[in-house]
C-alpha positions in Angstrom: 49.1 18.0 55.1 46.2 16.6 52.5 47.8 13.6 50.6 46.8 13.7 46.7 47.2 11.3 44.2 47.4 12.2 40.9 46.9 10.0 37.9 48.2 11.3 34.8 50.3 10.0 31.7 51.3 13.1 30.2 54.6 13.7 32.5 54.5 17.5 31.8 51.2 18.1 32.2 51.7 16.3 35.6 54.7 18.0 36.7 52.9 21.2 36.1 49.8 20.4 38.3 51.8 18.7 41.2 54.5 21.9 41.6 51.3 23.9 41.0 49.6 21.7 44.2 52.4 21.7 46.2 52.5 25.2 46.2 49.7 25.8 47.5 50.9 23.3 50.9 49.1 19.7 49.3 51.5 17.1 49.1 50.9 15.2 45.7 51.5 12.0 44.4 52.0 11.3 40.9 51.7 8.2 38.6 51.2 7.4 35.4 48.8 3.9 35.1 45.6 2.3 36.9 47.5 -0.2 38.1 49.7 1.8 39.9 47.0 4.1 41.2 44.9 0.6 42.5 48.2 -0.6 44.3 48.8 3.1 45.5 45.1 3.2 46.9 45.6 0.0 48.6 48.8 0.9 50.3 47.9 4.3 51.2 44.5 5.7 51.4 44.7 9.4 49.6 43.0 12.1 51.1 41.6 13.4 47.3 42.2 12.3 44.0 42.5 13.6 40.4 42.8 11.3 37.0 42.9 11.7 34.1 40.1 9.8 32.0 42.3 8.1 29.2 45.3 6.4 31.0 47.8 3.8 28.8 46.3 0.6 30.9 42.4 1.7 31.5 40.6 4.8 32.3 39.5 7.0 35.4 36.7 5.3 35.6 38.3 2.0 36.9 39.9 4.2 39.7 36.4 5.6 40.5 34.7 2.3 40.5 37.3 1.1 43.2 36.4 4.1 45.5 32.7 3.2 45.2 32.9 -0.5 45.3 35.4 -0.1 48.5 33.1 2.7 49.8 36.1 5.0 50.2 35.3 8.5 51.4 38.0 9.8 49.1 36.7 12.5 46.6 37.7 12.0 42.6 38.0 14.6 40.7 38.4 13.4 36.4 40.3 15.5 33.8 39.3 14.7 30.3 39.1 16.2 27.2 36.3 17.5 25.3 35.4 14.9 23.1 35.1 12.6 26.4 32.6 14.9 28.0 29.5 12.5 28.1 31.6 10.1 29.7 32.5 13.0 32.2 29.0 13.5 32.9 28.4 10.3 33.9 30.7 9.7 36.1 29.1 12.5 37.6 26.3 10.4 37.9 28.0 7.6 39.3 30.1 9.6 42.2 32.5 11.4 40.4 33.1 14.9 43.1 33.5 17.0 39.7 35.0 17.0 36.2 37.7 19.4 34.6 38.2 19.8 31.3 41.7 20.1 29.3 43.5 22.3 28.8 43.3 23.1 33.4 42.7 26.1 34.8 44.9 26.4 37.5 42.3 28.6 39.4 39.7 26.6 38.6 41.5 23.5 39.6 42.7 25.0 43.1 38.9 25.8 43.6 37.6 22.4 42.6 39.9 20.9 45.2 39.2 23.0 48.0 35.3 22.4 47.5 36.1 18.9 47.6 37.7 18.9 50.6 35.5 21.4 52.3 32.5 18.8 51.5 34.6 15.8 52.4 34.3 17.8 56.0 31.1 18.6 56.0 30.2 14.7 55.6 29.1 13.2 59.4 29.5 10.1 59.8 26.7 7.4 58.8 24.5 6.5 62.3 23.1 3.6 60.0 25.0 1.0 57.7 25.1 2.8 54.2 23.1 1.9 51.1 24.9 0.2 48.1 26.5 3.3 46.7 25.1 2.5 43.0 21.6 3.1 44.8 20.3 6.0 46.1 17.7 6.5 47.9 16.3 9.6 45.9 14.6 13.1 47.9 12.5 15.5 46.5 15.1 17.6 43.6 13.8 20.4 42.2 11.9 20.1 39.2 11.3 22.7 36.7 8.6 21.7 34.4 9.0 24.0 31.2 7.3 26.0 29.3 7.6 24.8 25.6 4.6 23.2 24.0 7.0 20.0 23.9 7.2 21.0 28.0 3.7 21.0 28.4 3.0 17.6 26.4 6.0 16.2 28.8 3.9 17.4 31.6 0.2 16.3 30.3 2.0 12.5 30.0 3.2 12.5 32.9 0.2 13.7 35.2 -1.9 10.9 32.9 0.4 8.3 33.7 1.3 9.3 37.4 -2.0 8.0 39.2 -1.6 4.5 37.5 0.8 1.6 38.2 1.9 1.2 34.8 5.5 0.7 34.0 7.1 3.4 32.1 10.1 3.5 29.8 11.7 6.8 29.7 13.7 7.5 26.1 16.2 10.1 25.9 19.9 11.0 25.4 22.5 10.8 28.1 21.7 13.8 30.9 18.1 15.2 29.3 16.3 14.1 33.0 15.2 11.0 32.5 15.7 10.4 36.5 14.2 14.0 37.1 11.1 12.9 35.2 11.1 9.0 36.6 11.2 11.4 40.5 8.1 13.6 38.6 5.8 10.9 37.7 6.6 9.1 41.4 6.1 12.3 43.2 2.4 13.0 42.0 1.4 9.1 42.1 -0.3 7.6 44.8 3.1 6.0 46.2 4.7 9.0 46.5 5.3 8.8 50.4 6.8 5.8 49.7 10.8 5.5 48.8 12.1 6.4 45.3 15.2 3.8 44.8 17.2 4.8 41.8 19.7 2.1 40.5 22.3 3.4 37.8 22.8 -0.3 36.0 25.5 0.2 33.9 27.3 0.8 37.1 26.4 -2.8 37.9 29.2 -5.3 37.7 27.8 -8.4 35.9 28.8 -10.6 38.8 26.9 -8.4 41.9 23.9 -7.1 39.7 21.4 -9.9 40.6 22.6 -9.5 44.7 22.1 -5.9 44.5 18.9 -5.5 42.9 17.2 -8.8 44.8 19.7 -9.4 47.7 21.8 -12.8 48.0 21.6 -15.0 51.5 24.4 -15.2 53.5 27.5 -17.4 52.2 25.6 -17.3 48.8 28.8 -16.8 47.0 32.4 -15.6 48.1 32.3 -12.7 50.1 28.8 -12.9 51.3 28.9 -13.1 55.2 25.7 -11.2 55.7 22.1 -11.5 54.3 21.6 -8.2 51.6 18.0 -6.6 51.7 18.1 -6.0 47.4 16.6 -2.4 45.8 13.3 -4.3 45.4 12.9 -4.8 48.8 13.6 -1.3 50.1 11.4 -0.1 47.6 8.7 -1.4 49.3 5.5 0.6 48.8 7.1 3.3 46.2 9.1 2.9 43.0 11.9 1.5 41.6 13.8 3.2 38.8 16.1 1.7 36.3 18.9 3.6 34.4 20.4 2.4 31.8 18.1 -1.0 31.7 19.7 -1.7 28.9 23.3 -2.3 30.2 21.9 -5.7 32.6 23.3 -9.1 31.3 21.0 -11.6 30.3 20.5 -13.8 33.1 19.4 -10.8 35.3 16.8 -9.7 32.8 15.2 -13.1 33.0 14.8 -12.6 36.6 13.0 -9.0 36.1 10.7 -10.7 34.1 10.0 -13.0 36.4 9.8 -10.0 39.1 7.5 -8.4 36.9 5.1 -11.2 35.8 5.2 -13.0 38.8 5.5 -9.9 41.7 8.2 -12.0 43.5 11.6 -12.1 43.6 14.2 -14.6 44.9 17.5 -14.0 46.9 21.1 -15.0 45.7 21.3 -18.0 47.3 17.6 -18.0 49.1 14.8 -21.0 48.3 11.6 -19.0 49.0 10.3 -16.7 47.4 9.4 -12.9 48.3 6.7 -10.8 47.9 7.1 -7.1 46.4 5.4 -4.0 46.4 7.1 -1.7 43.9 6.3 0.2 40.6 9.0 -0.1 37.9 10.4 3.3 36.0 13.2 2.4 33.6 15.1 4.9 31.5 17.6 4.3 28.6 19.3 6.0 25.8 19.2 3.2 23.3 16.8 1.9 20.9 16.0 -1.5 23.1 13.9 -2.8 20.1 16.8 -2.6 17.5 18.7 -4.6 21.0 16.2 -7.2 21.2 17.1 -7.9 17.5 20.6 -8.3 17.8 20.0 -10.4 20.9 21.5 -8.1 23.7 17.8 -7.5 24.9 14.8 -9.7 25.7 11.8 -8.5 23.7 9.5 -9.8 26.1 11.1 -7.9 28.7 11.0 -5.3 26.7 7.1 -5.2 26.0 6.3 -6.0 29.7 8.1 -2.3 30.9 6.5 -0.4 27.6 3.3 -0.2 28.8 4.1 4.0 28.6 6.7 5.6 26.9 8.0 9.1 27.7 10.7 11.2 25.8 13.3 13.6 27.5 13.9 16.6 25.5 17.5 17.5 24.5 18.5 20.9 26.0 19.4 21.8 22.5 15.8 21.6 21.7 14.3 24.0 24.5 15.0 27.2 23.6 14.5 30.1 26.0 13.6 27.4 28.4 17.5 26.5 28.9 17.8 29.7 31.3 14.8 28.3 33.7 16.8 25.7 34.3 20.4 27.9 34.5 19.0 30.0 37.0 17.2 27.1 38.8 20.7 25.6 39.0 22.2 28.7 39.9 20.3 29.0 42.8 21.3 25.0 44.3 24.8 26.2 43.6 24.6 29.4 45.6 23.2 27.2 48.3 25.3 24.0 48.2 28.6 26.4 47.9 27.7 29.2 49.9 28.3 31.9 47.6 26.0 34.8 46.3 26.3 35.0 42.8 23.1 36.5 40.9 23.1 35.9 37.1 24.6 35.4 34.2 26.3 38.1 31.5 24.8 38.8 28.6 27.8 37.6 26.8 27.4 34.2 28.8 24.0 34.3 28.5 25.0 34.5 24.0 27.4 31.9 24.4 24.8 29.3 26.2 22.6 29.9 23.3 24.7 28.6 21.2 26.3 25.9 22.2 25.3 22.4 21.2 25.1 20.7 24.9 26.1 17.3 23.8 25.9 16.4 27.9 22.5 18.2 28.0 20.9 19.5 31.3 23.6 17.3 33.5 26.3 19.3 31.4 24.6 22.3 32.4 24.1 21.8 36.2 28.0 21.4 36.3 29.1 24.0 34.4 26.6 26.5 36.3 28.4 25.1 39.6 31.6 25.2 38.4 30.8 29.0 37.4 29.5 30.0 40.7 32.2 27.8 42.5 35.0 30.1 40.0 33.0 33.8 40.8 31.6 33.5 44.1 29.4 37.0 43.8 28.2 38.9 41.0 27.6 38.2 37.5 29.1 34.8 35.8 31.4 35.7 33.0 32.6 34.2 30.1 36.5 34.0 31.5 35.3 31.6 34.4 33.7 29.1 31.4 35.0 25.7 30.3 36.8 26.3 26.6 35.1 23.8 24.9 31.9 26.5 25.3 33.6 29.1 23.3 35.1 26.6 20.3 33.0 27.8 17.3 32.6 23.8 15.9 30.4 23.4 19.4 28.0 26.0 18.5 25.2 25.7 17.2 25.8 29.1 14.9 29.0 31.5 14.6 29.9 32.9 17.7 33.0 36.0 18.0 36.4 35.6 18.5 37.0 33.3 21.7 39.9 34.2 24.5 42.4 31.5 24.5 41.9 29.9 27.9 44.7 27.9 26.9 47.2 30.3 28.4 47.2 29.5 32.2 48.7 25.7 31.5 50.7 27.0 28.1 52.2 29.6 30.5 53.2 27.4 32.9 54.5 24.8 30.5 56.7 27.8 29.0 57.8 28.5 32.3 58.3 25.1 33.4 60.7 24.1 30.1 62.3 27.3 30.6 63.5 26.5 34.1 64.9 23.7 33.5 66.5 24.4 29.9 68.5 26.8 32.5 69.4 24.4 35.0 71.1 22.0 31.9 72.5 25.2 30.6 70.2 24.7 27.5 71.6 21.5 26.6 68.6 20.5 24.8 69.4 16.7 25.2 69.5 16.5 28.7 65.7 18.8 28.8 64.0 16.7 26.5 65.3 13.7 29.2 64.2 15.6 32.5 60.8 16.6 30.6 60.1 13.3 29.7 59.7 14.2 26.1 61.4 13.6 22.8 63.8 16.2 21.2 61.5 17.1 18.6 58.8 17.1 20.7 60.7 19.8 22.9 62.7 21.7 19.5 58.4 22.2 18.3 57.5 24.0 22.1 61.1 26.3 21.9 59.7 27.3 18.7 56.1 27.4 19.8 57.0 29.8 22.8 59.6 31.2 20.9 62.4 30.5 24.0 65.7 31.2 23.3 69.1 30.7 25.0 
């Protein structure tokens, strides 16, 4: 039987997702901290797991950092609420198997977990030792240029600055491409049969950043019992890319510079210097200037990788253009999950127009997988869509009258104090106890689902 752990404070909440589990033949484990689940990881190796992103000692991303840092091949699946969606979406980014968001549907959550462990399956294993897992060694995605004339001037910059070997900055708001347009300008350059290393650095601990981008020497510091070839080195003859440039400490910006200037970089731990062949791409979503005045940022540095700026668009800003890349994501999904759906409603197709997209085009490559992954043939509808689509304060103009998507978990919660209201013989004391929840707490849900004895 497939061993989960779940990581969730709220006790009902979590009651209601393992009985759900276990009825459909997982066996679940359930805590409530980080700690716990770090200790729990340790002692037994889950087969899946599923957090929740705010927990009372840390967050889910602690628990997902572990998994990457001890190169687990244990799937994490994050529940958060809305207003932690750009968080969720990154964590996509950094390894994250998928992200649900509150309040769960059941169906959708059985589904997500499935996949997960149908492409834990699929997963041979490595014939070489793996790549740092914050780097990845990047293959052609599909890129779909635009059509906008703010498209068209993203395109005409990047074909101008493609044949050179400048260093580019890409600007632009969490999920707007900036990795898809870093690929873009290293695809039509004249390294582009070279390797395309992408390094996510705010997923860099400050201790390992320097060893990971230049390599350290063996017994360079504890822990280091082999030589490391750093991303510089295997980007040999192609292009380095930097996200989030802004989130390296100090001390390793100084050694970029020196990189940079100098076209040589030094191992942790080495005394000789090495050549490198590389063209630097970084990407960020902060103003690095207003950085380099507070201090956080060297404004040298700074002025050495701006010799060409690029902005990302928001998705918010692209118009009819947001359905070229729907249907371009659409189409991966079909692929990657083997299903054969072939559009979207027009009432979908409404509610994607209006909707803000604060998580922009990474927002909507999961949402369009988690779609397909919910319909499997036919149209997408709006009953298989995440709830914080339909609120009308994430719109970007008055939409109609939402379904509650609320009532899967509400009618299990019902269901759940119910039961065991019945088992106390509705002593209200000895609920709120087994629940895990205060006697107000419970007295509001009686009244809420208007229960009575």
């Amino acid at each position: 039987m497939k061993r989960i752990l779940l990581i969730e404070d709220d006790l009902t909440y979590s009651k209601i997702i393992k009985n759900f589990l276990e009825r459909n033949q997982y066996a679940v484990q359930s805590i409530q901290k980080v700690s716990e689940a770090l200790h729990a990881i340790e002692k037994n190796t889950p087969h899946l797991i599923i957090t929740d992103y705010r927990l009372p000692d840390g967050t889910g991303m602690e628990i997902l950092e572990k998994i990457i840092d001890s190169q687990l091949a244990v799937p994490v699946i994050l529940i958060t609420n809305y207003s932690d969606i750009r968080t969720a979406v990154k964590t996509m980014k950094m390894g994250a198997f998928e992200y649900i968001t509150k309040p769960v549907n059941p169906d959708e959550l059985l589904a997500t977990v499935k996949e997960a462990f149908k492409q834990k399956n699929k997963k041979k294993a490595p014939t070489e030792a793996p790549s740092s897992p914050k780097t990845q060694l990047a293959h052609g995605d599909h890129y779909v240029a635009g059509t906008t004339e703010a498209s068209r001037k993203l395109e005409e910059y990047i074909d101008l600055v493609a044949p050179t070997d400048m260093s580019v900055i890409v600007l632009g708001e969490s999920g707007t491409g900036k990795e898809y347009i870093s690929k873009r300008i290293h695809q039509k350059s004249s390294r582009k049969d070279g390797p395309f290393v992408a390094i996510d650095c705010g997923a860099l601990s400050k201790e390992l950043a320097a060893s990971e981008l230049f390599g350290h020497m063996k017994g360079a510091f504890t822990g280091a019992f082999d030589h490391k070839v750093g991303n510089f080195e295997s980007a040999k003859g192609g292009t380095i890319f930097l996200d989030e440039i802004g989130n390296l400490s100090y001390d390793v910006q100084i050694k970029l510079l020196r990189a940079i200037q100098e076209r040589k970089i030094r191992k942790v731990g080495g005394n000789s210097d090495i050549d490198i062949d590389v063209r630097i791409i970084v990407a960020t979503n902060e103003d690095l200037i207003e950085a380099s005045r507070r201090g956080e940022f060297r404004e040298d540095l700074y002025h050495r990788l701006n010799e060409f700026s690029i902005q990302a668009i928001p998705l918010r800003d692209r118009g009819e253009e947001l359905f070229d890349f729907a249907n371009n994501f659409l189409e991966e999904s079909n692929n990657y999950l083997n299903k054969s759906v072939t559009g979207f409603s027009s009432e979908v197709k409404e509610i994607f127009k209006t909707y803000s997209w604060p998580g922009n085009l990474r927002e909507l490559k999961n949402i369009v997988k988690r779609a397909v992954l919910l319909t499997g043939k036919g149209l997408v509808e709006k009953e298989v869509l995440p709830i914080q689509l339909l609120l009308p304060e994430n719109s970007t103009q008055e939409t109609g009258a939402a379904k509650d998507l609320k009532s899967s978990f509400e009618e299990k919660e019902k269901s759940l104090i119910i039961q065991t209201l019945e088992e106390v013989k509705f002593n209200k004391s000895k609920a709120a106890k087994i629940l895990n929840m205060d006697r107000k707490t419970l007295y509001n849900k009686i009244e809420k689902y208007n229960i009575s004895s």
